[in-house]
N, C-alpha and C positions, 0 to 999 in steps of 0.2 A: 448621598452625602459621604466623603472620601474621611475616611477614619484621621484623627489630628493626633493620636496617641500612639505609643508604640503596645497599651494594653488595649485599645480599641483595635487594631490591629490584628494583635494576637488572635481578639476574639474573632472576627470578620474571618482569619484563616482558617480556624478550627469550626466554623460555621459552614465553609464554602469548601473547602480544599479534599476534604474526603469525599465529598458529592464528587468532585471532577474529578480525580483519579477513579471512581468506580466506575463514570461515564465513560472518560477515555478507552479502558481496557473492554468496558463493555462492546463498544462502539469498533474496534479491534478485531473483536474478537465473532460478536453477531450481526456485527454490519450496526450502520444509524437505524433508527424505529421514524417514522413520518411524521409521528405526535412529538417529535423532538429536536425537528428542524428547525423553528423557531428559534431565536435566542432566550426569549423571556421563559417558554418551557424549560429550557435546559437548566435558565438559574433556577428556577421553582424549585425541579427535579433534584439538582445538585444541594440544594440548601434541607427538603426532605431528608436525601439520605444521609446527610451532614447530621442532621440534627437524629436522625434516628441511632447514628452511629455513635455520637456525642451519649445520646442518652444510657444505651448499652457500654460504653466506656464507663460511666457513672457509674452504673451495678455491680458493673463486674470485679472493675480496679477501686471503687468507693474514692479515697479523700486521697489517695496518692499523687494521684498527676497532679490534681493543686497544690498540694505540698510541695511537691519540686517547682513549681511555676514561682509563686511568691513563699519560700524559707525563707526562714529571718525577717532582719531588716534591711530595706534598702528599695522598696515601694515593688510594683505589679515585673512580674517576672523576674526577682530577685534571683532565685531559685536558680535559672537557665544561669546568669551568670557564675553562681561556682561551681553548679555540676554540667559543663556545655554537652561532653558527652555523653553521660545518660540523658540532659534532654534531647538530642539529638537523636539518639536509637529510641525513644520515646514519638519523638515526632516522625520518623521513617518507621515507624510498627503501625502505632495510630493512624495515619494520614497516607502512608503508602502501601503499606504492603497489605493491611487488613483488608481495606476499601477491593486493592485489586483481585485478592485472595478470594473474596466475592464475587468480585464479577465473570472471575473466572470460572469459580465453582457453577453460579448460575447459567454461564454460557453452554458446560459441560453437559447441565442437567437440559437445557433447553435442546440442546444440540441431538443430544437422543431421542428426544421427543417429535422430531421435525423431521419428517423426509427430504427434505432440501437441506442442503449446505452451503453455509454462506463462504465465498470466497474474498478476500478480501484487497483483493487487484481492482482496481477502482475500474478499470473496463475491461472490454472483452480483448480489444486491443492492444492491451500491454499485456491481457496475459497468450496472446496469441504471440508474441515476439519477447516475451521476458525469459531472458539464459536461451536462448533462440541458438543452433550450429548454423554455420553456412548452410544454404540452401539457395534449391533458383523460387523464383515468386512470378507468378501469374497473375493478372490485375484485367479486368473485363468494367472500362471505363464507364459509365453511364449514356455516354451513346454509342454505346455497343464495340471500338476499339479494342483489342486486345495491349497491351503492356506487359511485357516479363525481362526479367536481368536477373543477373547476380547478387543474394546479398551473403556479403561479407565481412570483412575487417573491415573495410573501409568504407561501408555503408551506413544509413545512419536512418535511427526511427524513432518518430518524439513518443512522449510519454506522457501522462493525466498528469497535469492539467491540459498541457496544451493541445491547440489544433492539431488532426490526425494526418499526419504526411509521411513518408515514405522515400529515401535516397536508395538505388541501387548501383554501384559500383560500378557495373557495366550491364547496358541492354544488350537483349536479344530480339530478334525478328522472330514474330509468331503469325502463323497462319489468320487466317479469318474464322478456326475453329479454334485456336486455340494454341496449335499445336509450336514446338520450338522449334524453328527452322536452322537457325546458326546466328550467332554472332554477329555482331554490327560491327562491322568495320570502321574502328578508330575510336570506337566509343571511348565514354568518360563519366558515361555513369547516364543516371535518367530520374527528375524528382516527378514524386505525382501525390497532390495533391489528395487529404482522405476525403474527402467532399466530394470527389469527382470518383469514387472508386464503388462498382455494384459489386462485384465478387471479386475476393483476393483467395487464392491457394499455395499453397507452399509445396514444393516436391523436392525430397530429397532427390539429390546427384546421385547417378548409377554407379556401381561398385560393387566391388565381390562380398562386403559385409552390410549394401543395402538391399533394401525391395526392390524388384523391378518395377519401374514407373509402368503407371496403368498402361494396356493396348491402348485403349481409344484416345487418351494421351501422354505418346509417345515422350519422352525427353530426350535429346543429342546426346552421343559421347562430349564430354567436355575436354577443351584439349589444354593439356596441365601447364598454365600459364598464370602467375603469379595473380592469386586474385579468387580465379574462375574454377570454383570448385576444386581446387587442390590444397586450399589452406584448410587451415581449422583452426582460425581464430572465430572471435562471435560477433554478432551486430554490433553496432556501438548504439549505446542509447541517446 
């Protein structure tokens, strides 16, 4: 039932609203928990720590916060009307900052206790290409095909949510090993699909301040043409 008052309301928020800012930065911060994928867990959860937090407000601060809520006269939430700004830094202490201040402490404490650290890049894939330099890309299609180009400025790699695909700027001819042969003549780029892709690797361009790319695979001198290993702009996402 959808609250008909603006102090049914009030109360609904100060019920719910510190549950979900503690979740939110939880969830941030240690990744989501499995028991809390559900929606109806999450209200459960959120209205618990609502309420746990409401009650500790109670103790600690006693009759203040109601006083400023309904002072005077002038019916439920009088109070917010002539002091907006203290309720305001009332309701961002309360409701925002304590709840996250929590979750954060507890992430800290858990964080130390766990030999795993969560990262917080929804896939492997965007954190494989996120703030990504030029570089060439290597793709070993699922029926065995090789694929590699250029990615650069003007290549383009989607990101979580969406389907996993991949624009490269300009292809290259690679071996049946693998290896980079040269440049396609006349190219304009090359999409492939993440669906169709078994192994993807990335190798930095050769240079006085790179690695030398592995022996076993080789990479071409690249020849300094707008685009192909002489920028240093980054993927686009």
């Amino acid at each position: 039932m959808l609250p008909n008052t603006v102090q049914q309301l009030a109360i609904l928020l100060a019920l719910v609203l510190p549950g979900i800012f503690y979740q939110a930065v939880a969830d941030r911060l240690r990744g989501p928990r499995a028991s809390e994928q559900e929606p109806q867990n999450r209200a459960l959860r959120a209205i618990a720590i609502s309420g746990l937090l409401d009650a500790v407000y109670a103790v600690v601060a006693g009759p203040w916060p109601a006083r400023l809520l309904s002072e005077g006269d002038g019916g439920p939430l009088a109070g917010v009307l002539r002091h907006p700004r203290q309720a305001g830094f009332v309701v961002l202490l309360l409701v925002v900052a304590v709840p996250s201040g929590l979750a954060w402490a507890a992430a800290v404490v858990g964080r130390r206790r766990e030999r795993a650290r969560y990262e917080p890049t929804p896939t492997a894939w965007d954190f494989l290409f996120a703030d990504r330099e030029p570089c060439f890309v290597r793709i070993r299609l699922k029926g065995g095909l090789w694929v590699g180009g250029w990615l650069g400025s003007r290549s383009a790699v989607s990101a979580f949510p969406q389907q996993q695909d991949i624009y490269l700027e300009s292809q290259w001819r690679l071996s049946g090993d693998g290896t980079f042969l040269g440049r396609v003549a006349g190219t304009a780029g090359v999409y492939i699909k993440g669906s169709e892709v078994e192994v993807l690797e990335l190798l930095a361009p050769p240079g006085p301040e790179r690695a030398p790319a592995p022996v076993s695979v080789p990479v071409p001198e690249t020849r300094r043409e707008q685009g192909d290993g002489s920028g240093t702009g980054r993927a686009q996402r």
